[in-house]
C-alpha positions in Angstrom: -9.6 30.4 17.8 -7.2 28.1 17.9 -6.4 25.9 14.8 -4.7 22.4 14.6 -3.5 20.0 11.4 -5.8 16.8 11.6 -4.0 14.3 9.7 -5.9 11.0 8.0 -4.6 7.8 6.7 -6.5 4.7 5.9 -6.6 1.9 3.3 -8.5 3.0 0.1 -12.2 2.9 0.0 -13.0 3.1 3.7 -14.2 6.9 3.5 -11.1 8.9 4.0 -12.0 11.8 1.9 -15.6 12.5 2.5 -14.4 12.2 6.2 -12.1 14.3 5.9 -14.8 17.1 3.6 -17.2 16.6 6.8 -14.6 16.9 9.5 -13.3 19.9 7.6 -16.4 21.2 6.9 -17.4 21.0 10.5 -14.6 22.7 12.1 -14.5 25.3 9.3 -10.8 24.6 8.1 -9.8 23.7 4.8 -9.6 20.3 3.0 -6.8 19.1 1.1 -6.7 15.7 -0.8 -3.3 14.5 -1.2 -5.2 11.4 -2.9 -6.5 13.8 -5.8 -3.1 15.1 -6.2 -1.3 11.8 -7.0 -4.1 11.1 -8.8 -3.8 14.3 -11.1 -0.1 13.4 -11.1 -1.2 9.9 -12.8 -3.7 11.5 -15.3 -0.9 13.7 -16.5 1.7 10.9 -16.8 -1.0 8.6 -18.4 -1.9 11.2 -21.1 1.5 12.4 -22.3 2.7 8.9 -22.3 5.7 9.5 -20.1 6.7 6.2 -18.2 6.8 6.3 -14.6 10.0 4.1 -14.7 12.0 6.3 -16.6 14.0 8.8 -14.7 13.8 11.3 -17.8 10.1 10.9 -18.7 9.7 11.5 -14.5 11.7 14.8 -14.7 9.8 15.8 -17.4 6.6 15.1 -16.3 6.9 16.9 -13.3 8.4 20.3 -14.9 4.9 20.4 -16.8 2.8 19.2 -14.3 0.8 21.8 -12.1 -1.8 20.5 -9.5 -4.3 23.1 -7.4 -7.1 23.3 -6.0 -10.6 25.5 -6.6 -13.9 26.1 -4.9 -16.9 25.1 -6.9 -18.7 28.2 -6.0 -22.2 26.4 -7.0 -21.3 23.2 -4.9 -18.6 24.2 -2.7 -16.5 21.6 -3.1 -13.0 21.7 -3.5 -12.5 20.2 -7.0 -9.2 19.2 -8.6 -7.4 21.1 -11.5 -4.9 20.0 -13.3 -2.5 22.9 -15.8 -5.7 24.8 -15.4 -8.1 22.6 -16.1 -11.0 20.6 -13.8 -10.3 16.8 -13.6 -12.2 16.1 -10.5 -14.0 13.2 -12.6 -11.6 12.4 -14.5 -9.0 11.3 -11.7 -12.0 9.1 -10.1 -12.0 6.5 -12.9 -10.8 3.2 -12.5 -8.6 4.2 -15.7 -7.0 5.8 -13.4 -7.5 3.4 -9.8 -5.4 1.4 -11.6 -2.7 3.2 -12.2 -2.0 5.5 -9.2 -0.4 3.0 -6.4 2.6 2.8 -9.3 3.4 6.5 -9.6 3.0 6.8 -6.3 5.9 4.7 -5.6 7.9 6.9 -7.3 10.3 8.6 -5.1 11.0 12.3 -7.0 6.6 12.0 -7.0 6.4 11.5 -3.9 9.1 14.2 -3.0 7.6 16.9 -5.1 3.8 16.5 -3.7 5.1 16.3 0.2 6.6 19.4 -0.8 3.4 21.0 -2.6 1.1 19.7 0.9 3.5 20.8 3.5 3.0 24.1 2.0 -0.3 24.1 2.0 -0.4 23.1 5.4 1.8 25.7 7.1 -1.1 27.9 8.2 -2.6 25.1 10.0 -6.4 24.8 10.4 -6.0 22.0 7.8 -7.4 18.5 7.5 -5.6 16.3 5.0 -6.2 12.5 4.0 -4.1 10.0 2.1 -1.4 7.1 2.9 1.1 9.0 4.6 0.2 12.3 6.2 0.7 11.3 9.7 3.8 9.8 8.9 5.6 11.8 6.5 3.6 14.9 5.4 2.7 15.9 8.6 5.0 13.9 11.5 3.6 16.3 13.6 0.3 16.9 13.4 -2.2 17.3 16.2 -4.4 15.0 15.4 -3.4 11.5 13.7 -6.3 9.5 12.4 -6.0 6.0 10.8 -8.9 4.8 8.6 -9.9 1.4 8.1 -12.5 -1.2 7.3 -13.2 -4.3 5.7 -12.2 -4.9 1.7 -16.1 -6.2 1.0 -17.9 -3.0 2.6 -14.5 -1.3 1.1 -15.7 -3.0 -2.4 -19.1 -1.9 -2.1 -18.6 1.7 -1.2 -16.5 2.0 -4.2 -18.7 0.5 -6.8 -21.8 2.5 -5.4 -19.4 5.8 -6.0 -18.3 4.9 -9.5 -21.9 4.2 -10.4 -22.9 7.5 -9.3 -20.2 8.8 -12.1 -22.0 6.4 -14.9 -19.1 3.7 -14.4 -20.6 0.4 -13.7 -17.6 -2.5 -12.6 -18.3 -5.6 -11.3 -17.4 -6.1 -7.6 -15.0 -8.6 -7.5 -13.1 -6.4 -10.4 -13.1 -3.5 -7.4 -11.9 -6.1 -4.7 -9.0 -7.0 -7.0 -7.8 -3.7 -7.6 -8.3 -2.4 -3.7 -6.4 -5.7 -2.4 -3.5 -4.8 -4.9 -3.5 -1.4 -3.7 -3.5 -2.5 -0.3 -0.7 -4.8 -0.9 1.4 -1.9 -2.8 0.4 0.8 -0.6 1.5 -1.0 3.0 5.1 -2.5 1.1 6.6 0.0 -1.0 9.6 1.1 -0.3 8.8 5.0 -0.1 6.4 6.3 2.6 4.3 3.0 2.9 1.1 2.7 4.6 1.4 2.4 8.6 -0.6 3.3 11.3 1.0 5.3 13.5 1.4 4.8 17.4 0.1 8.4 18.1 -3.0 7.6 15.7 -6.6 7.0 16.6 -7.9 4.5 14.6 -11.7 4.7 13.1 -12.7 1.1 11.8 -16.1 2.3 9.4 -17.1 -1.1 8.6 -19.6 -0.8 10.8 -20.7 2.9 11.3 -22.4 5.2 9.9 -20.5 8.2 8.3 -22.1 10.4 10.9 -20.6 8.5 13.6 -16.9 8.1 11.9 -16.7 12.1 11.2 -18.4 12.6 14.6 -15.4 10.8 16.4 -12.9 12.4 14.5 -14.4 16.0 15.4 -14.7 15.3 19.1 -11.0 14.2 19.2 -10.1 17.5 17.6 -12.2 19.9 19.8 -10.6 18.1 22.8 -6.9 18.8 21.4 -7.9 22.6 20.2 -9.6 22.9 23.6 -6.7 21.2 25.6 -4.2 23.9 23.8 -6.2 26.7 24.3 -6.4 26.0 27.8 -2.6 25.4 28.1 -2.0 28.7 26.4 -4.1 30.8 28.7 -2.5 29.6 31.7 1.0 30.7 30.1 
């Protein structure tokens, strides 16, 4: 069959990565959060001390840094290792929240992950989420998606996902840090947030998360079924 790159931006906290595990998971291609990655990148910087400001400390952190991904074979979730070891909960703390819109800012960062996702997305039959996929990562793609919803619902997805890791913080403390990343997300300098004219834009403030992945998966059959068409009348 047939296999496109879905591509899916959004703000933070309006669903973008378990979207993207459903859609994925649906269509039977494989997931790949760019989020987790500059997340792991963050951890690493965070616990070797190395300052995201300084040119040195960012060469060196990236020569020791290696992100992957592995199947859980009891959950099947893709989960997040970092130099060989699992930091899928780690990198989901707001330790670590409130750190990653600054190394993510960083151009040689930025550079080296685009590079690590563009490989992973050669093969296609990909869905990948983050802040700039459609625009950068994957200019390209078949499928552009742009995430969004309100900061309160935003807020209160969030703090009903850190709770389910034991991490109880007060709402307004959540609003605070999303509104900062929204602000530092949409005007960096390097590959800020944007929705793109060729994207479709899901607002989830309202729907359920059946509804938001079944609209993304609908829009992808018709562009896999549209090709598949074109090629078998050429």
């Amino acid at each position: 069959m047939n296999k496109i790159v879905i591509a899916i931006d959004g703000y933070s906290g309006c669903g973008k990565s378990s979207t993207a595990k459903a859609v994925a998971k649906d269509l039977g291609y494989t997931y790949i959060d760019s989020g987790a990655m500059y997340r792991a990148a963050t951890l690493h910087f965070l616990n070797n001390f190395l300052s995201p400001s300084n040119p040195h400390d960012v060469e060196k952190g990236l020569k020791s840094m290696e992100i992957s991904f592995h199947l859980n074979p009891d959950t099947l979730i893709q989960e997040t290792y970092l130099n060989g070891l699992n930091v899928e909960n780690e990198i989901r703390t707001m330790r670590i929240s409130n750190k990653v819109s600054e190394i993510a800012t960083i151009a040689s960062i930025r550079k080296e992950l685009v590079a690590q996702q563009q490989r992973l997305g050669r093969k296609k039959g990909v869905v990948m989420d983050g802040r700039d996929i459609g625009s950068v990562v994957f200019p390209h793609a078949d499928l552009k998606v742009f995430m969004t919803a309100d900061l309160e619902t935003r807020a209160i997805r969030r703090q009903v996902e850190l709770l389910e890791k034991g991490e109880l913080v007060a709402l307004e403390d959540i609003k605070a840090n999303l509104a900062e990343r929204d602000r530092v997300d949409s005007s960096r300098a390097e590959s800020p947030l944007k929705k793109m004219e060729d994207a479709v834009e899901v607002d989830t403030s309202n729907s359920t998360f059946a509804e938001q992945v079944g609209k993304i998966v609908h829009a992808a059959r018709q562009i896999i079924d549209k090709q598949a068409s074109y090629a078998g009348n050429h």
